[in-house]
N, C-alpha and C positions, 0 to 999 in steps of 0.2 A: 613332327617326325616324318622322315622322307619313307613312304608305302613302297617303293620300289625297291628302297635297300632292305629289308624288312623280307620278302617275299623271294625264295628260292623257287626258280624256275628248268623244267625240260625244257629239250627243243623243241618242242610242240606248244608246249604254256609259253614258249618266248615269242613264237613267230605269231600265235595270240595276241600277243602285248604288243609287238610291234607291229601289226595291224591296225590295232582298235585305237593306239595311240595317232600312228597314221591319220586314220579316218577321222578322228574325234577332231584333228588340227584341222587339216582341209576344211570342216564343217565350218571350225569356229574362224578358220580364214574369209570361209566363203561370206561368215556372218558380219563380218570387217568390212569387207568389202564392198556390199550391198549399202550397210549403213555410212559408208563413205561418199555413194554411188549418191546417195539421196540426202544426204547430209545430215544426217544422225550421229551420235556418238556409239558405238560398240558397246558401249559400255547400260547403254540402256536396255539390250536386249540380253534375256538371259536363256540358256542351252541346258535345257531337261532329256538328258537321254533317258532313251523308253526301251527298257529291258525285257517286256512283257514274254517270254518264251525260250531266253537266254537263261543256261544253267548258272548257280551260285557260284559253282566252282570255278567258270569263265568270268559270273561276277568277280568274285576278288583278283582276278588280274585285270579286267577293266575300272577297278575302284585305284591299282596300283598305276595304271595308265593313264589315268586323272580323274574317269568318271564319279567325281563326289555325291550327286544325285543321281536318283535312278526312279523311272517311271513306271509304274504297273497298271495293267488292265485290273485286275483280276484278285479278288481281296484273298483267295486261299494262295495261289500261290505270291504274293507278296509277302503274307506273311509267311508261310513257310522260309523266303530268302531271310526275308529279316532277323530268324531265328538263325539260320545257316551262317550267316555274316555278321549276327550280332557284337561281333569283337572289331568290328569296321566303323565308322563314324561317318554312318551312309544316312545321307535325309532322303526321307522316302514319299513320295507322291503318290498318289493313288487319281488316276485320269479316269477309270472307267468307273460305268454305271455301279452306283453301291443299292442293296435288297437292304431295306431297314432291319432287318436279325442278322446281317453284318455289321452291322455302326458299332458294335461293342468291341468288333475284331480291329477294326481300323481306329479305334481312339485310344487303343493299346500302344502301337508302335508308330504311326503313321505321323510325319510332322506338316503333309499337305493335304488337300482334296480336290481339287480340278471337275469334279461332274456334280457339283450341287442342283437338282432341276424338282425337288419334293420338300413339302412343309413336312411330311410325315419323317422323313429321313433328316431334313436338319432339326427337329425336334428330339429324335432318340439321339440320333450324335451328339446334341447339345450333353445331353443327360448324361450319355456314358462318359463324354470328356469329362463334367464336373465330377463325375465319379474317380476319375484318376487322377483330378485333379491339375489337368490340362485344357489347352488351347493350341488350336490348330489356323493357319491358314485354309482358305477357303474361298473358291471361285464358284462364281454360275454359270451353271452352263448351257449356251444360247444352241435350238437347230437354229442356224443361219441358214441353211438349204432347203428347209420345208419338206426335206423327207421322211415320210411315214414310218421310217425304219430306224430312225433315229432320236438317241436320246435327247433332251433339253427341252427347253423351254419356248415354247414359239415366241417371236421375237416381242409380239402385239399384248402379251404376258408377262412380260419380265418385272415395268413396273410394277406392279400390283404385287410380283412376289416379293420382290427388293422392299417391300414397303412394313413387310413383316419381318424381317431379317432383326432387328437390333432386338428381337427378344429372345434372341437366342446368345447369351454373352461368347460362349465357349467357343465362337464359329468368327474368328479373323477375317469379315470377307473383304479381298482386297483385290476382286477382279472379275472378267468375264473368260468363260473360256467356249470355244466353239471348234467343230470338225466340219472341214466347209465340204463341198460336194468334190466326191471322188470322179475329178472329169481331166482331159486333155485339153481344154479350152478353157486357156486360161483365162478370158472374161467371165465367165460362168465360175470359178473359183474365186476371183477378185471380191467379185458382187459380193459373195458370202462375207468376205475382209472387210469390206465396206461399211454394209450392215452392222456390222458391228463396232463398228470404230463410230458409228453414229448413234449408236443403243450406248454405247460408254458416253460420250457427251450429251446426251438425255439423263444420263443418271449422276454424271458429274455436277450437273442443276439442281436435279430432284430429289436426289435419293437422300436418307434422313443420316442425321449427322450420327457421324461416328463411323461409318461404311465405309472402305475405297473402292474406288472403280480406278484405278491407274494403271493395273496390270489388266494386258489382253494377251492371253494366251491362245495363239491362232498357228496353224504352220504346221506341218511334219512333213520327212524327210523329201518329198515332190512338188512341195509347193511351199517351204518356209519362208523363200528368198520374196515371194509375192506377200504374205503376208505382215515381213516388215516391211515391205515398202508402202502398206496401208496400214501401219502402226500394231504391231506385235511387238507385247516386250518378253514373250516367252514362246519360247518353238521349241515343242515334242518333237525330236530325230533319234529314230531307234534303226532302220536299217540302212543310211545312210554312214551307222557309226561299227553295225555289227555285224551286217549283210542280209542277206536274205531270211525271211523266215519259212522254216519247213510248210508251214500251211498257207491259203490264201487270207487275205486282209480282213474277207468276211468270216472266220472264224475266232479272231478277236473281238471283231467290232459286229456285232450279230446284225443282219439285216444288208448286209453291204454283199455285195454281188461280186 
């Protein structure tokens, strides 16, 4: 069914739609073109818009604009949209840190997870998905940066957790995901891409059968273009696609300045 015939619009919900539509092309040109640039196929990289602050109701005209996926910080208001939009056939991603007494809220609606970095947390996730009798995709998530403020797993750690993974069935993990350092020097953000493109072929040796490590989810909306050119096959871009958010960065991402 085409969402855009579907959906009656004001002049205000329209020049919405033809904005986010706008922006959403540009990204996915710019992501065209990058991977041309370095000789990739486009088609390997894939574009998770990150709605984390953006209301429902501008939701359903960016789901009618093409955004199919959509990315959350923040497991209350995620689900809150997913109830708002639940008449949508929206896959929902959950990027930010999850509190183990939310695993029950995210194995309810959620069909990704992007910040796996605790045995305690993919243990109750495992449990509440068998309770609903689901499975989820499911990423690790690497500090690349070594910042004290942020979540994941230090890099010199990862094995060791990855090595417990296959006892948890419920949990698809099928990647690494990392948030590289918030800098203007783009060698100082690279490093972090690096790193990680070199933790994924450590684990593409090691890690125990049944795992993937294929997917690196690296990139948002200032730096995605560097992170495929060090192998990202998924890039979080949320205000490249929606604009600005009313607050600064560090009151998503807590600890960031």
């Amino acid at each position: 069914m085409d969402q855009e015939n579907t959906l009656e619009l004001n002049e205000e919900q329209q020049q919405q739609f033809n904005e986010i539509k706008t922006n959403l092309a540009t990204v996915k040109q710019r992501i065209v073109d990058t991977c041309q640039r370095i000789g990739r196929d486009p088609a390997s990289v894939r574009l998770l818009p990150v709605t984390k602050t953006v209301p429902a109701e501008r939701l359903r005209i960016a789901f009618a604009a093409g955004c199919l996926e959509m990315g959350e910080n923040k497991i209350q208001e995620a689900r809150e949209k997913s109830e708002a939009l639940k008449d949508l056939d929206i896959k929902w991603s959950i990027i930010g840190h999850l509190q183990t007494n939310k695993a029950k809220y995210l194995a309810r609606f959620a069909n990704e997870f992007q910040a796996l970095d605790s045995l305690k947390v993919a243990e109750e996730l495992d449990k509440r998905l068998q309770n609903e009798g689901r499975a989820i995709d499911v990423y690790v998530q690497v500090n690349s940066s070594g910042e004290a403020s942020k979540f994941g797993l230090a890099p010199e750690d990862v094995r060791a957790f990855v090595m417990e993974l296959p006892n948890f069935s419920s949990l698809r993990i099928k990647g690494l995901m990392t948030l590289a350092i918030f800098s203007a020097d783009h060698d100082r953000v690279r490093e972090c891409f690096i790193k990680m493109r070199e933790i994924q072929a450590m684990l593409r040796q090691e890690a125990p059968a049944g795992l993937s490590f294929d997917e690196l989810s690296m990139g948002m909306s200032g730096d995605y273009e560097l992170a495929i050119e060090e192998g990202a096959t998924v890039v979080r871009v949320g205000q490249a696609i929606f604009g600005k958010r009313p607050l600064p960065d560090s009151h998503y991402w807590p600890g960031l300045g």
